[in-house]
N, C-alpha and C positions, 0 to 999 in steps of 0.2 A: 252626376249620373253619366255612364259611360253608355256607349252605341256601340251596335254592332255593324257590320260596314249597312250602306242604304244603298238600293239598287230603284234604278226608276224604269216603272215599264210602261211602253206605252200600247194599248189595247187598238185597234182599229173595226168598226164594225160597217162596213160597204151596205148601204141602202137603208143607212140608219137603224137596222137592224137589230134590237141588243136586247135576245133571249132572256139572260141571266143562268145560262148553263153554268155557269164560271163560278158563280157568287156562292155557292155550298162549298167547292173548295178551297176559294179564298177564304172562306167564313170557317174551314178546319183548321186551315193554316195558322188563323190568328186564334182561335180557341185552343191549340196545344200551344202555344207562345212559340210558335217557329216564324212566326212573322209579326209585325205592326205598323201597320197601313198609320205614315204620320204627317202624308197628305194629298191628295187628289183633287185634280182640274178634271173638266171636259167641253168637249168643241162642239159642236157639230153645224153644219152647211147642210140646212136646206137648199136644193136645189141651188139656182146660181146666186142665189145669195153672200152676202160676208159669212164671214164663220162669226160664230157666237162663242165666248166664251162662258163656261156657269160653275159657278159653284156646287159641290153634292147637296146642297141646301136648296139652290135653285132651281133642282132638278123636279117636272115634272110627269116622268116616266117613272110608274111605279117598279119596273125591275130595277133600274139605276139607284133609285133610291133604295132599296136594299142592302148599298153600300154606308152608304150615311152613317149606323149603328158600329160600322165596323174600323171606322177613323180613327183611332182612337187620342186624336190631338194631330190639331191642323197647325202645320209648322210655321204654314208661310210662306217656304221655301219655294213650291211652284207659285209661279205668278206668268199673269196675263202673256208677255214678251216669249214666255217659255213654249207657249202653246200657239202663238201667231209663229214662232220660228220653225218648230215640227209640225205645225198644218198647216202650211203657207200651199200644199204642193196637194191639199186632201182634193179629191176630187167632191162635185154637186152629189147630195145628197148621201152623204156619210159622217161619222161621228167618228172621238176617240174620248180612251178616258186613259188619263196619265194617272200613274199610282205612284206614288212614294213611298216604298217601306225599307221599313228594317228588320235587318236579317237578327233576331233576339237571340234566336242561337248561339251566334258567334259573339257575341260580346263576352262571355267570360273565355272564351278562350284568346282575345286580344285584350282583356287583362292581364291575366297569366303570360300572355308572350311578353305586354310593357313592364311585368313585374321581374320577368327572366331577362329585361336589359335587349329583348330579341328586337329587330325590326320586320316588317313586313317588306320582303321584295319584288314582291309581285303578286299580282290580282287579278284574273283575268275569267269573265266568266265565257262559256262557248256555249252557242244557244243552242236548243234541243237537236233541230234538225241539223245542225252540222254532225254532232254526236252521232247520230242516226247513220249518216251519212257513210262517215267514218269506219262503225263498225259494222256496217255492212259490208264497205269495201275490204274493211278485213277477214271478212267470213268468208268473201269471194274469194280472195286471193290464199285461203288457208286451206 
């Protein structure tokens, strides 16, 4: 089975906070096959407590668990170490939920490049608000 590249995000939510505003279009994303969530951690510190790590199974917050349905194969891959290193620094009273997916899209197209002998030279994704950023300051300047 081939993969399409995997990208990890990680979610932060200040004062434990965690709507589920998100969860319908992560739940689009992976219903037209433009993504597949292929595994998920999450933290959270109460107050000055240690951070906790849990599994989406663990979870008892009915938004969070809304996720769960949409995992669809837990890799393995994020593990406990992954998540004491990116919330070593979380402040009392906040969560994060780490996703691992894959980008479905792109795997036949890095088929096709390793059947055309091509390499990939570079990959580099630039997050929303730089983009934003960017062409605003081009609009200024134009």
């Amino acid at each position: 089975m081939s993969y399409g590249p995997v990208d990890l995000v990680v979610l932060g939510f200040p004062g434990n906070q965690f709507k589920g505003d998100i969860i319908p279009e992560i739940q689009k994303a992976v219903d037209a096959g433009v993504i597949r969530i292929i595994d998920i951690l999450l933290a959270v510190r109460v107050g000055d407590e240690p951070l906790r790590v849990l599994e989406i199974s663990e979870v008892e917050d009915e938004a969070l668990k809304r996720f769960e349905p949409m995992v669809s194969e837990v890799t393995g891959l994020l593990n406990e170490q992954d998540v004491y290193a990116l919330g070593a620094d979380m402040p009392p009273d906040s969560s994060v939920a780490m996703l691992l997916f894959e980008n479905t899209w792109a795997a036949p197209i890095a088929d096709a490049m390793e059947a055309a002998d091509g390499v990939l030279l570079m990959h580099e994704r630039i997050p929303r608000a730089a983009v934003e950023l960017l062409v605003a300051e081009a609009q200024s300047a134009g």
